[in-house]
TORZARO-531665 format. One record per residue (C-alpha): residue number from 1; x, y, z. Coordinates in steps of 0.1 Angstrom, whole numbers, padded with zeros to 4 digits, always signed. Layout:
BEGIN
+------+-------+-------+-------+
! resi !     x !     y !     z !
+------+-------+-------+-------+
!  NUM !     X !     Y !     Z !
...
+------+-------+-------+-------+
end
This chain:
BEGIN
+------+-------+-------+-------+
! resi !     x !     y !     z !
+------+-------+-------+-------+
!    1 ! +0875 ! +1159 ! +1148 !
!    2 ! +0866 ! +1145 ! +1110 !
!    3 ! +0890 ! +1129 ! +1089 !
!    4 ! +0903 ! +1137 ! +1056 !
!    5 ! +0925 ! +1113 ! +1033 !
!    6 ! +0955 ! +1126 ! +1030 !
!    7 ! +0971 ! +1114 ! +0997 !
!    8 ! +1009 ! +1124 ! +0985 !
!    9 ! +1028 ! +1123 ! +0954 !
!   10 ! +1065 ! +1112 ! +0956 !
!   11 ! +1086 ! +1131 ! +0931 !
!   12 ! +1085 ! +1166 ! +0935 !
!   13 ! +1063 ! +1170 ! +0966 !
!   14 ! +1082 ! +1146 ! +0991 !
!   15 ! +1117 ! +1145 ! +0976 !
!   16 ! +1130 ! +1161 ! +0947 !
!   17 ! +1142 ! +1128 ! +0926 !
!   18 ! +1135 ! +1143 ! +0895 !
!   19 ! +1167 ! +1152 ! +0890 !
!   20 ! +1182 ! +1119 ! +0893 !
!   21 ! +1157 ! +1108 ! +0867 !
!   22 ! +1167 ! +1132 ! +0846 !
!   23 ! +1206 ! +1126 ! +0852 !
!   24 ! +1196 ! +1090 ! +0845 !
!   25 ! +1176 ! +1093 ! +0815 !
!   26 ! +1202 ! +1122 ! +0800 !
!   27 ! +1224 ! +1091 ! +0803 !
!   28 ! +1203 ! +1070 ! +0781 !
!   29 ! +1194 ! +1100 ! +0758 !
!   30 ! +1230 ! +1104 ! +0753 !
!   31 ! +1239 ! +1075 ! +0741 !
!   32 ! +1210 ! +1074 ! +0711 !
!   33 ! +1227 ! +1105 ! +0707 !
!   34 ! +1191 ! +1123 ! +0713 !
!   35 ! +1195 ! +1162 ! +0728 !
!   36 ! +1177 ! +1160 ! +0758 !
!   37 ! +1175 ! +1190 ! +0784 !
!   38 ! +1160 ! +1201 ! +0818 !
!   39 ! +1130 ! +1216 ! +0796 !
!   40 ! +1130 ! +1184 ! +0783 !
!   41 ! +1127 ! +1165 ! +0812 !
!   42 ! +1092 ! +1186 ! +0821 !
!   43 ! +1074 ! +1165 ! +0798 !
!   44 ! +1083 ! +1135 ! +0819 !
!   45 ! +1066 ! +1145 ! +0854 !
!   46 ! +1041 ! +1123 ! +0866 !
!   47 ! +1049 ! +1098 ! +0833 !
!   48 ! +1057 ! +1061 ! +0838 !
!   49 ! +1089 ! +1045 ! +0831 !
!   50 ! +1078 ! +1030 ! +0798 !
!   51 ! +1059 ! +1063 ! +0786 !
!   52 ! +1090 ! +1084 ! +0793 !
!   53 ! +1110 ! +1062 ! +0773 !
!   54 ! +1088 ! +1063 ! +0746 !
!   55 ! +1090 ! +1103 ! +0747 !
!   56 ! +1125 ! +1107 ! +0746 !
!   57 ! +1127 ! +1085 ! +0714 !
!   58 ! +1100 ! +1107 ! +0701 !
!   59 ! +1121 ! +1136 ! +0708 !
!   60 ! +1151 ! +1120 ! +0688 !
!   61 ! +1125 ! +1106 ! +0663 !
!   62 ! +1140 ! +1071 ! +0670 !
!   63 ! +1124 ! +1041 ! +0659 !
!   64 ! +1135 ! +1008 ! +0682 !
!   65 ! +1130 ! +0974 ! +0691 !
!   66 ! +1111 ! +0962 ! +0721 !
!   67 ! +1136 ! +0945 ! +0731 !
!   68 ! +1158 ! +0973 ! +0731 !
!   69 ! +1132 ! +0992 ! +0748 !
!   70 ! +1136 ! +0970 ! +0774 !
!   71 ! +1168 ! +0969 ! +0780 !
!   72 ! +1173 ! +1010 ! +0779 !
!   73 ! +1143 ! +1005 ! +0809 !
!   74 ! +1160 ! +0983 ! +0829 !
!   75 ! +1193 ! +1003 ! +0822 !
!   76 ! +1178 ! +1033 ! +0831 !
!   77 ! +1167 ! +1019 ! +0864 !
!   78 ! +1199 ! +1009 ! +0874 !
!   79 ! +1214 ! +1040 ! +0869 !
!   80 ! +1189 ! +1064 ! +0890 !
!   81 ! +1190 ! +1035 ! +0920 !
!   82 ! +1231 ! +1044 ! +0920 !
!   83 ! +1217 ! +1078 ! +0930 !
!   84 ! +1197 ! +1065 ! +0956 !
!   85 ! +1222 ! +1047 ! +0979 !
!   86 ! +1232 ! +1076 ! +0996 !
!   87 ! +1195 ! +1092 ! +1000 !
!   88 ! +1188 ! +1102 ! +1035 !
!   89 ! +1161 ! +1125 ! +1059 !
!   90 ! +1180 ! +1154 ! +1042 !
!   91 ! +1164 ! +1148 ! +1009 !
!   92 ! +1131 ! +1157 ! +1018 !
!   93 ! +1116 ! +1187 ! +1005 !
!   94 ! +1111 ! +1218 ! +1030 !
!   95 ! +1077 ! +1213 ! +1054 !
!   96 ! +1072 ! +1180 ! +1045 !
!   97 ! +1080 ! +1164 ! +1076 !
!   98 ! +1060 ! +1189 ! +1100 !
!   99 ! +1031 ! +1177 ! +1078 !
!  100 ! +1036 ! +1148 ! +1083 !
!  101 ! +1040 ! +1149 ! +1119 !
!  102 ! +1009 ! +1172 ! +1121 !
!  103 ! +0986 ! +1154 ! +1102 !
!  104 ! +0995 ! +1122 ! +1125 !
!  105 ! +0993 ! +1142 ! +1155 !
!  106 ! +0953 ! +1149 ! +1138 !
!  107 ! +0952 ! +1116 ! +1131 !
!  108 ! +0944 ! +1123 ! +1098 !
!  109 ! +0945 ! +1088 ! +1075 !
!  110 ! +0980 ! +1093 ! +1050 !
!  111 ! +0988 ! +1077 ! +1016 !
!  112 ! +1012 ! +1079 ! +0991 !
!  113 ! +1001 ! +1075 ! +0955 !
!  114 ! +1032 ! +1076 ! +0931 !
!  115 ! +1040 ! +1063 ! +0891 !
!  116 ! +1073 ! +1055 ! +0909 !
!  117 ! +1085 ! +1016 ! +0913 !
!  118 ! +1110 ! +1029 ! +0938 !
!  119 ! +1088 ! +1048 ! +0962 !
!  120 ! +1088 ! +1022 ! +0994 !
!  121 ! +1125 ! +1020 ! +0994 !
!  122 ! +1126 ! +1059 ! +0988 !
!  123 ! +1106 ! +1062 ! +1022 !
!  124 ! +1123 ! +1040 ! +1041 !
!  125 ! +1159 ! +1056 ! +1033 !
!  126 ! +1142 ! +1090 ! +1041 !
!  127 ! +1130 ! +1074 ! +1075 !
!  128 ! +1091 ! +1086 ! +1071 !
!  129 ! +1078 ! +1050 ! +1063 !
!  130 ! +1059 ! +1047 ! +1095 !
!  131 ! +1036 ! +1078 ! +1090 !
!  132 ! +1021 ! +1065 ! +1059 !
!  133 ! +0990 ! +1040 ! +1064 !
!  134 ! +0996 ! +1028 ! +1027 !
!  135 ! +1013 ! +1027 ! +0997 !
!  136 ! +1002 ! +1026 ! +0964 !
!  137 ! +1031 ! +1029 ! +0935 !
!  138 ! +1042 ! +1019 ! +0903 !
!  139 ! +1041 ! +0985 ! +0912 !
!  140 ! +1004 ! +0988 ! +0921 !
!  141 ! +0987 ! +1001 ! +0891 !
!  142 ! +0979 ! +0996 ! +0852 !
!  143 ! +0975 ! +1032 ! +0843 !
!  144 ! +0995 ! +1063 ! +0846 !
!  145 ! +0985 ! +1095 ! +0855 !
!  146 ! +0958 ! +1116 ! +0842 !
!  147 ! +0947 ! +1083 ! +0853 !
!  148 ! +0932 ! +1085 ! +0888 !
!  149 ! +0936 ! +1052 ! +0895 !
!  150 ! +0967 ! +1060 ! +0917 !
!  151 ! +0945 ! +1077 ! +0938 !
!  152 ! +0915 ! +1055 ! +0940 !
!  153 ! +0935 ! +1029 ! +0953 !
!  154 ! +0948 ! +1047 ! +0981 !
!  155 ! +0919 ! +1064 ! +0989 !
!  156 ! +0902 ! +1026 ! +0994 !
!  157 ! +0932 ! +1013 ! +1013 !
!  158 ! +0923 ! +1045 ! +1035 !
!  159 ! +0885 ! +1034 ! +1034 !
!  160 ! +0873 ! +1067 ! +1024 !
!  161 ! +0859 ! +1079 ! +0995 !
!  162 ! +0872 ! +1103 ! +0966 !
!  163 ! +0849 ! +1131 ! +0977 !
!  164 ! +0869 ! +1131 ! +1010 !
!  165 ! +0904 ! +1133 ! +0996 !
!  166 ! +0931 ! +1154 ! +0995 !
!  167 ! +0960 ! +1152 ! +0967 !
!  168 ! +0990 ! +1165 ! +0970 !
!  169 ! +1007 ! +1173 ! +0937 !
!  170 ! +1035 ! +1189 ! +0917 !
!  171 ! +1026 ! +1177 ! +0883 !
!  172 ! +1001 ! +1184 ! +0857 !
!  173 ! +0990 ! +1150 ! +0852 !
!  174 ! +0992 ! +1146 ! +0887 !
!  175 ! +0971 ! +1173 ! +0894 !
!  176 ! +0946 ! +1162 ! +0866 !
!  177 ! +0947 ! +1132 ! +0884 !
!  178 ! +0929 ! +1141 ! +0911 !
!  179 ! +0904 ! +1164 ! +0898 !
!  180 ! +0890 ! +1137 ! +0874 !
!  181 ! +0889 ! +1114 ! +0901 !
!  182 ! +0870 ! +1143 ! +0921 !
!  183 ! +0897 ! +1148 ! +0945 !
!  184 ! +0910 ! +1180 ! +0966 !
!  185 ! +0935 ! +1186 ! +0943 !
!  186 ! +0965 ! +1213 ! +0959 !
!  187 ! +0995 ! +1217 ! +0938 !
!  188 ! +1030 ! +1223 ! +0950 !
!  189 ! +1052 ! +1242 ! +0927 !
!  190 ! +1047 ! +1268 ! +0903 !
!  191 ! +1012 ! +1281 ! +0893 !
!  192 ! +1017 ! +1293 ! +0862 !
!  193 ! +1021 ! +1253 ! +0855 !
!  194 ! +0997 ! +1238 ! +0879 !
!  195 ! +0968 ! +1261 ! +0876 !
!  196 ! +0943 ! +1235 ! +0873 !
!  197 ! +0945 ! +1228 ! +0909 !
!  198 ! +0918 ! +1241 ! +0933 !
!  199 ! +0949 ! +1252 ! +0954 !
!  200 ! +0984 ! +1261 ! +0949 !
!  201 ! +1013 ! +1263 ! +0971 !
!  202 ! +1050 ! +1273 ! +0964 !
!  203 ! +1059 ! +1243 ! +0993 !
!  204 ! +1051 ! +1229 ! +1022 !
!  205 ! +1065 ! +1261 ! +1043 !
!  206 ! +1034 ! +1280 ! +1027 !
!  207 ! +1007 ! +1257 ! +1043 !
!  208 ! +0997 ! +1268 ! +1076 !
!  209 ! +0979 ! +1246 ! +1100 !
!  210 ! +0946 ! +1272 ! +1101 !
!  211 ! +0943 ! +1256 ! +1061 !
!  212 ! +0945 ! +1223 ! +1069 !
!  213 ! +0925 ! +1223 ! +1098 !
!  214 ! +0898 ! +1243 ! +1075 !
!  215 ! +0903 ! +1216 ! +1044 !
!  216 ! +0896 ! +1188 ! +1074 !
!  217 ! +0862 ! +1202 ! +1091 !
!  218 ! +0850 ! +1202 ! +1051 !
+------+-------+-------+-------+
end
């Protein structure tokens, strides 16, 4: 059988975290007394830590420090890893773990390729470590999303090329992500949003087996 790269997005395709960021950052938001709501939070997907910051204080039209800056980071951190202490197999989103477990039994190569700094700890709490033959996160990378390089870096831990890739995606960025660095793009979530992807998918339950196995013989 050929091989295919199989490269996943954290937040929002694997677990559903965002709305611990959200909580987290509302927290934060609050505070500066900056409104910040789940409409809001949309313009955060697939954003860095630092970026996101730097959009709520937009939204508030706050001016601030660096050093302050810093500090709201490393306080916003904190307060979405209180969330995480309890996190379990029960977090992950529907179908991902039969993918997971199908794409191993294909022995098809699998990556994750996340802004988050928290993903290898998220994967380990959620018990699915062991089916991902790399990691390439926040702590990885210079550049955020449109920015393939995410992607790039997995795909070469995965020694494959771009052109035999397949992204798995719930956010624009994300999404854009992959097509610029001339990925399979497939987006989970809504498609009204994520229309830029070559394919869309409400979850993981709405991806038979006859689609994968067509994407792999590519």
């Amino acid at each position: 059988m050929n091989t295919k790269a199989f490269i996943f997005d954290l937040d929002g395709v694997i677990v559903d975290t965002a709305k611990y960021h959200y909580l987290a950052w509302q927290k934060i938001a609050n505070e500066l007394n900056i409104e910040f709501t789940l409409e809001n939070n949309e313009l955060l997907k697939g954003v860095s830590r630092v970026r996101s910051l730097d959009i709520i204080l937009e939204l508030g039209k706050v001016t601030a420090s660096q050093e302050d800056k810093n500090k709201w980071l490393i306080q916003k951190n904190e307060e979405y890893l209180t969330y995480l202490v309890d996190m379990d197999q029960s977090e992950l989103l529907p179908g991902v773990l039969t993918m997971l477990q199908y794409l191993k039994e294909k022995n098809q190569p699998i990556a994750l390729g996340s802004a988050s700094k928290n993903a290898r700890p998220i994967l380990e709490k959620t018990g699915i470590r062991h089916y991902f033959d790399a990691v390439v996160d926040g702590n990885d990378v210079t550049n955020a999303k449109p920015d393939p390089e995410v992607f790039l870096m997995a795909a070469k831990l995965l020694n494959t090329t771009p052109e035999n890739s397949i992204v798995f995606e719930d956010s624009v960025a994300g999404v854009q992500a992959a097509n610029i660095g001339n990925m399979t793009s497939i987006g989970i979530g809504e498609a009204s949003t994520l229309h830029e992807a070559k394919y869309i998918f409400k979850d993981f339950t709405a991806i038979n087996t006859q689609f994968i196995e067509e994407l792999i013989s590519k």
